[in-house]
C-alpha positions in Angstrom: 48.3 96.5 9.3 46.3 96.9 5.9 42.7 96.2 6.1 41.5 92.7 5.0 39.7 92.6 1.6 36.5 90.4 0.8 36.2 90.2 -2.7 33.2 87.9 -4.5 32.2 86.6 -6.9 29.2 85.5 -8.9 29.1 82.8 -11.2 26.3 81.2 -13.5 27.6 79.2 -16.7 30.5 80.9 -17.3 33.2 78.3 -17.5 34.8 80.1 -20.8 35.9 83.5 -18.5 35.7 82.0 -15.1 39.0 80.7 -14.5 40.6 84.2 -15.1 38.5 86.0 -12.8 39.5 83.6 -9.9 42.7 84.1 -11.1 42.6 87.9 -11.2 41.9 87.6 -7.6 44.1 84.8 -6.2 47.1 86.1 -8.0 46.8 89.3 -6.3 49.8 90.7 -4.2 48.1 91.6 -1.1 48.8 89.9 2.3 45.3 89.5 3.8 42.7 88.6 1.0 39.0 86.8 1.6 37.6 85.6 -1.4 34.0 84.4 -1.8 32.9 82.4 -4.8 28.8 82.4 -5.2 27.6 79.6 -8.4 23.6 78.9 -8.1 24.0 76.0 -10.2 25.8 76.1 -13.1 25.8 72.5 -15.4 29.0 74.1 -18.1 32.0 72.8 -15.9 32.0 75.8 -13.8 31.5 73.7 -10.7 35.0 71.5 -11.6 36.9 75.2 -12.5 36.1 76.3 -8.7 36.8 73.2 -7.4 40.3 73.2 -9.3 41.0 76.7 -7.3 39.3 75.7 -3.8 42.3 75.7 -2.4 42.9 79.8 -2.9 39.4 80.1 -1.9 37.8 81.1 1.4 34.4 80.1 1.3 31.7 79.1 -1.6 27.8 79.7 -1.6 26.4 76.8 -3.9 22.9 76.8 -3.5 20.2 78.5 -5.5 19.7 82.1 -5.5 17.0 84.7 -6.6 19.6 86.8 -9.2 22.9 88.4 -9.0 21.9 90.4 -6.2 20.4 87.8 -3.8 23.4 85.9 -4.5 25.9 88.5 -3.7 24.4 89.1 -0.8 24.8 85.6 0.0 28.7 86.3 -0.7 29.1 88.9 1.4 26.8 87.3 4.2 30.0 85.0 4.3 32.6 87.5 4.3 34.6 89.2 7.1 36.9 91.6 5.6 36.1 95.6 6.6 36.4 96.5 3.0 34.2 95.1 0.4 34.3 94.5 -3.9 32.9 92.2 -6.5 33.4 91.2 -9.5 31.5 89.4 -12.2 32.4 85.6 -13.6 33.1 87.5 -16.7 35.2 90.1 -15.5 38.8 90.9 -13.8 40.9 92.4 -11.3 43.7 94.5 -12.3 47.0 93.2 -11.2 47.8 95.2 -8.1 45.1 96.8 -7.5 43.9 95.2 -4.1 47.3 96.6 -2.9 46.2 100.7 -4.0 42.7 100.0 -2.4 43.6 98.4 1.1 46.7 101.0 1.4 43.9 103.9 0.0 41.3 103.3 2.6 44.3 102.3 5.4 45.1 106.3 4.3 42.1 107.7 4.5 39.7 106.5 6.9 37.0 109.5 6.4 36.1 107.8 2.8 34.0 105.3 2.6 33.5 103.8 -1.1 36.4 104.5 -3.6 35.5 104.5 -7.4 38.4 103.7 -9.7 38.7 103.2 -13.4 38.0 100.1 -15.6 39.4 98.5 -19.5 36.9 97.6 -21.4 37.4 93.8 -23.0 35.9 91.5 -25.9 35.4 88.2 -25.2 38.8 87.5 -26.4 40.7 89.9 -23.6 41.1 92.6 -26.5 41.1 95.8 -24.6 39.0 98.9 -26.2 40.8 101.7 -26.9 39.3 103.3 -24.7 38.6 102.7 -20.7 36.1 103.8 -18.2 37.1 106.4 -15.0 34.7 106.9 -12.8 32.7 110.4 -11.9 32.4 112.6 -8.8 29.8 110.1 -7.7 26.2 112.3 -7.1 22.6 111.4 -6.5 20.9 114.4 -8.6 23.5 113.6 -11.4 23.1 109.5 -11.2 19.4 110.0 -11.2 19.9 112.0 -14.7 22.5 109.8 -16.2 25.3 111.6 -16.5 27.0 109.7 -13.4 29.6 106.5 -14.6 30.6 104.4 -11.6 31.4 100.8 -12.7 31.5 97.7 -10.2 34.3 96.4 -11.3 36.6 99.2 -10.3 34.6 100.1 -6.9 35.4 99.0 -3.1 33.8 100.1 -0.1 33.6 99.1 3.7 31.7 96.6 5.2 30.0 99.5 7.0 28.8 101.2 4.2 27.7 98.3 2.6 26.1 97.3 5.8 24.2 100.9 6.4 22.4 100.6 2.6 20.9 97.2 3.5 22.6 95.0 1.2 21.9 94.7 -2.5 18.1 95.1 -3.6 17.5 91.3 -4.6 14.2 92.8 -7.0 17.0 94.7 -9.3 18.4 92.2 -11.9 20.0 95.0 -14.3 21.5 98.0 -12.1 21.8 96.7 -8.6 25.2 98.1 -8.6 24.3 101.2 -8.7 21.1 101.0 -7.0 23.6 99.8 -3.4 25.5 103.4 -4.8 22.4 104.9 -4.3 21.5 103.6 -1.1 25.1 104.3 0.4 24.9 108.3 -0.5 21.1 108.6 0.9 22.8 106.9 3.9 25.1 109.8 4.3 28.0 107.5 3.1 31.2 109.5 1.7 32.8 109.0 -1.8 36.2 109.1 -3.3 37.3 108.5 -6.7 40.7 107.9 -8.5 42.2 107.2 -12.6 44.0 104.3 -11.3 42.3 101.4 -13.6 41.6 98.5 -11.0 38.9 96.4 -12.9 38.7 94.7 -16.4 34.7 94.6 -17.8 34.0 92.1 -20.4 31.4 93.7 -23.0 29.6 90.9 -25.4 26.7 89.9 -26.7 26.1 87.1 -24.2 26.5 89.2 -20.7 23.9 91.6 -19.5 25.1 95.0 -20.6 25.0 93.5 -24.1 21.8 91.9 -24.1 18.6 92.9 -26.0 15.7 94.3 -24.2 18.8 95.8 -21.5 18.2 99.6 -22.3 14.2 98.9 -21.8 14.8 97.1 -18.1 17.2 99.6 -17.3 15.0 102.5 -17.8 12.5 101.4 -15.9 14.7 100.1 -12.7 16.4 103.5 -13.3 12.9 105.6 -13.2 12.3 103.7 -10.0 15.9 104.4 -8.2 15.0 108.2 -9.5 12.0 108.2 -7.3 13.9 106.8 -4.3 16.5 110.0 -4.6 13.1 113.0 -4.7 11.7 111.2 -2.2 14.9 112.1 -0.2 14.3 115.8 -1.1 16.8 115.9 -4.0 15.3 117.5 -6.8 16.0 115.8 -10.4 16.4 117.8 -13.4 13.8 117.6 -16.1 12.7 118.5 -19.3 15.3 121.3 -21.2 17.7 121.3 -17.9 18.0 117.3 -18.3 18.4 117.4 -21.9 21.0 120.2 -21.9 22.9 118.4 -18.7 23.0 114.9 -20.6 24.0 117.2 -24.3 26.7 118.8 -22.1 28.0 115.1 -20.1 28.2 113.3 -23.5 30.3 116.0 -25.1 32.4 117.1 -22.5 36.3 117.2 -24.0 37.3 116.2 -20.4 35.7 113.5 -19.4 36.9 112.0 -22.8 40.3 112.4 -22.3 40.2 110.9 -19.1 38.6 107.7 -20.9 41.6 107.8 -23.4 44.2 107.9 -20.4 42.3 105.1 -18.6 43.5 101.3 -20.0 
């Protein structure tokens, strides 16, 4: 009686990785998987990969979207599964790790989003040497940066997802972790765990790797910080914010755990 899993994905001219992320989801070992593949449009031959897979997949939104966001929200508008995740066209599933999520939640029905750890990969699968685990997940520490929760290796249920309102179509760099945001303002409960259950790619091409990221990222972050005072959280500033992020990048800890996480 494990819980059925939705899992989507969003794709836009990325035939060169797309293949293994529908097969990082396909291949899985779980017995009651939904997976939702979202492509606006892409003209590379992504169109004739999902096509080659349709068969392992649920449903596909093909029409043209407003960003990553609208168009995982047109995902999970097509989903039914109680708990939720996503992954990028560029990105992975761990093998197995559906199983520890649906028999985590299926264990502990008081959490509501679960925040695992990630590998870090080139554009040719070469793993970093070091991974990614995820934080204690708070708003007052999110809003000064020294918070790491990465999509790849988060799930949450449906009613989570469903209390923040979706993803904020408007954000085209952090809309991840804005729909974290949202969650914990709406009284939503978090979880986290070293087992590694996503692969990011990091490249030039993506996002995260783009120039002029850092710049749009600090002003959609400036914006989600507003969002959290406005809730009566005070943020740090000034010396207290310098020292916190001094501390968070240097803490022995925290670095060790990245080590232990591949």
């Amino acid at each position: 009686m494990l819980p059925k899993i939705s899992i989507v994905t969003i794709s836009f001219n990325q035939a060169e990785f797309l293949e293994r992320a529908i097969v990082s989801v396909t291949g899985q070992a779980y017995p009651d998987i939904e997976y939702i593949v979202v492509d606006p449009g892409s003209t590379d031959g992504s169109r004739e990969i999902i096509e080659r897979h349709r068969h392992q997949i649920t449903a596909c939104s093909l029409d043209p979207d407003k960003g990553p966001a609208d168009g995982l929200n047109k995902g999970f508008a097509l989903s039914t599964g109680s708990i939720l995740g996503y992954i990028n066209a560029d990105d992975a599933l761990r093998p197995g790790s559906l199983a520890f999520v649906g028999e985590y939640f299926e264990r502990h029905p008081e959490v509501d989003v679960l925040a695992g750890g990630i590998r870090i990969t080139d554009a040719n699968d070469r793993p970093s040497p070091r991974g990614r685990s995820a934080d204690r997940f708070d708003l007052r520490a999110y809003a000064a940066g020294v918070c790491t929760v990465t999509q790849q290796g988060t799930f949450f249920r449906r009613r989570a997802f469903e209390s923040a309102g979706g993803f904020n179509a408007s954000n085209r760099v952090c809309w991840d972790g804005e729909l974290l945001v949202d969650m914990a303002l709406q009284g939503m409960r978090f979880a986290r765990t070293d087992r590694t259950l996503g692969d990011f790619r990091l490249y030039g091409a993506n996002i995260t790797g783009s120039r002029g990221y850092l710049e749009k990222l600090a002003i959609e972050q400036a914006r989600i910080g507003e969002k959290i005072a406005a809730h009566g959280i005070p943020l740090a500033q000034g010396i207290t914010l310098k020292a916190w992020r001094l501390a968070y990048k240097f803490n022995p800890m925290r670095h060790v755990r990245y080590l232990r996480t591949r």
